[in-house]
N, C-alpha and C positions, 0 to 999 in steps of 0.2 A: 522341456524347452517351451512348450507352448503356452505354461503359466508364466511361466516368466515371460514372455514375448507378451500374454495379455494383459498382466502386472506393469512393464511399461510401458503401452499403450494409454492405459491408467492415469499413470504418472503424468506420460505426457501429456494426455490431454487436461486434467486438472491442472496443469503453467500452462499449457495455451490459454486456457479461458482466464486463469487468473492474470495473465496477461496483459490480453485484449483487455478486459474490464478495466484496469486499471489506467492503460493508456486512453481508455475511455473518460473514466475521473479528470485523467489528467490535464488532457486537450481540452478544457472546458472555460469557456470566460468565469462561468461561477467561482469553482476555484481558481481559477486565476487571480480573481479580484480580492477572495477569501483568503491568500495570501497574504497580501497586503493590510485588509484591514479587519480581517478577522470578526466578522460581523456573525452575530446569535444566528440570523434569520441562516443560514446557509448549514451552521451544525444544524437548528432545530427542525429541519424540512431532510437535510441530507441525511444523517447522520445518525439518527434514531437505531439503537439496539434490533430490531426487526429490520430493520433494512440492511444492516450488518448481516444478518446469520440471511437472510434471505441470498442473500449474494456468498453467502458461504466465505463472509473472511472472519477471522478473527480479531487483529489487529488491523488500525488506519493510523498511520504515522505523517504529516503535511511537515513538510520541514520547509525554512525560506532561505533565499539566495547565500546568507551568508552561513546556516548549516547547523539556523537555531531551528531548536521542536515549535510550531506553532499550534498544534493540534494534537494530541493521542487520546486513539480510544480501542480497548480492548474488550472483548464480550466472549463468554461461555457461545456459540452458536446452537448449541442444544437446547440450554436453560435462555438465550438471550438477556442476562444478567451481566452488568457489566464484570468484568475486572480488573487487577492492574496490568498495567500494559510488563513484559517481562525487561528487568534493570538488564538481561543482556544483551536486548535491542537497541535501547536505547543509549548503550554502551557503543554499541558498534555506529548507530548513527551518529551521534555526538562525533566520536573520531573521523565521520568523515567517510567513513566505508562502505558506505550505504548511498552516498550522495549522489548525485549525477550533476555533472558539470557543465553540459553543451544540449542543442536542442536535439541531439543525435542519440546522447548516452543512452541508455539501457542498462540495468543492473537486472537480472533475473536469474535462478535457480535455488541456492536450497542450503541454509543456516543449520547447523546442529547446536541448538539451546539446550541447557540442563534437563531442560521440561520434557521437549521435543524437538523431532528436526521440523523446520518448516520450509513452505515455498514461500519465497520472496518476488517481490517484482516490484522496480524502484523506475520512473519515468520521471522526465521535466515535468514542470510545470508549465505550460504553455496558453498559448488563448487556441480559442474553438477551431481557429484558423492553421493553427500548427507555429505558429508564431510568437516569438519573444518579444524582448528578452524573456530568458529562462528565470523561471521561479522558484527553482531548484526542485524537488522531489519530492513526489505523491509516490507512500509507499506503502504499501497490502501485503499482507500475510496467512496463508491459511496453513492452522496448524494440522 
């Protein structure tokens, strides 16, 4: 009983921090604004494969209010080499199941992909202030 009690300990703590990080991303004027116009300087400063694995995600999914992909990016975190982002992610975000609708939602726990199960955690997009309108979903993955 005590590995298991320290096994989800684990777990738990690995979605808290994937979390917190994310509604970190998300509350941000940068992305905020990188929603809308999707400017080079915000991927080539953010977004770089080592800042990826350094934050231990794999996948960064930016979707805009109406529930298109405006950004994916996928990376080995071991090798830091990109890959492609998994077609059953994007599956699910495309329909819509992945999205967050209001400045309140919250989408967080745990996908069983072909590949692997992953933790998810899907937040507004918001400005720095906590404030809308919604951007729709800044969404991280660690597999």
């Amino acid at each position: 009983m005590n590995d298991v009690e320290r096994l989800q300990n684990v777990v738990y703590a690995e979605q808290r921090y994937l979390d917190k990080m994310v509604q970190d991303w998300s509350c941000w004027d940068d992305t905020y604004r990188f929603i809308d116009d999707r400017n080079q300087e915000y991927i080539n400063v953010n977004l770089q494969n080592q800042t990826l694995a350094g934050l231990k995600v794999n996948v960064m999914l930016f979707v805009n209010e109406t529930g298109s992909l405006v950004y994916s990016k996928s990376i080995d975190i071991n090798t830091e080499k990109e890959k492609p982002v998994p077609e059953e992610l994007i599956k699910l975000v495309e329909s819509g199941k992945l999205s967050t609708k209001t400045e309140h939602d919250v989408i967080r726990g745990y996908v069983l992909l072909d590949e692997n199960p992953i933790y998810i955690s899907c937040h507004p997009i918001l400005t720095t202030r906590y404030e809308g309108p919604v951007k729709h979903s800044n969404f991280r993955e660690v597999l």
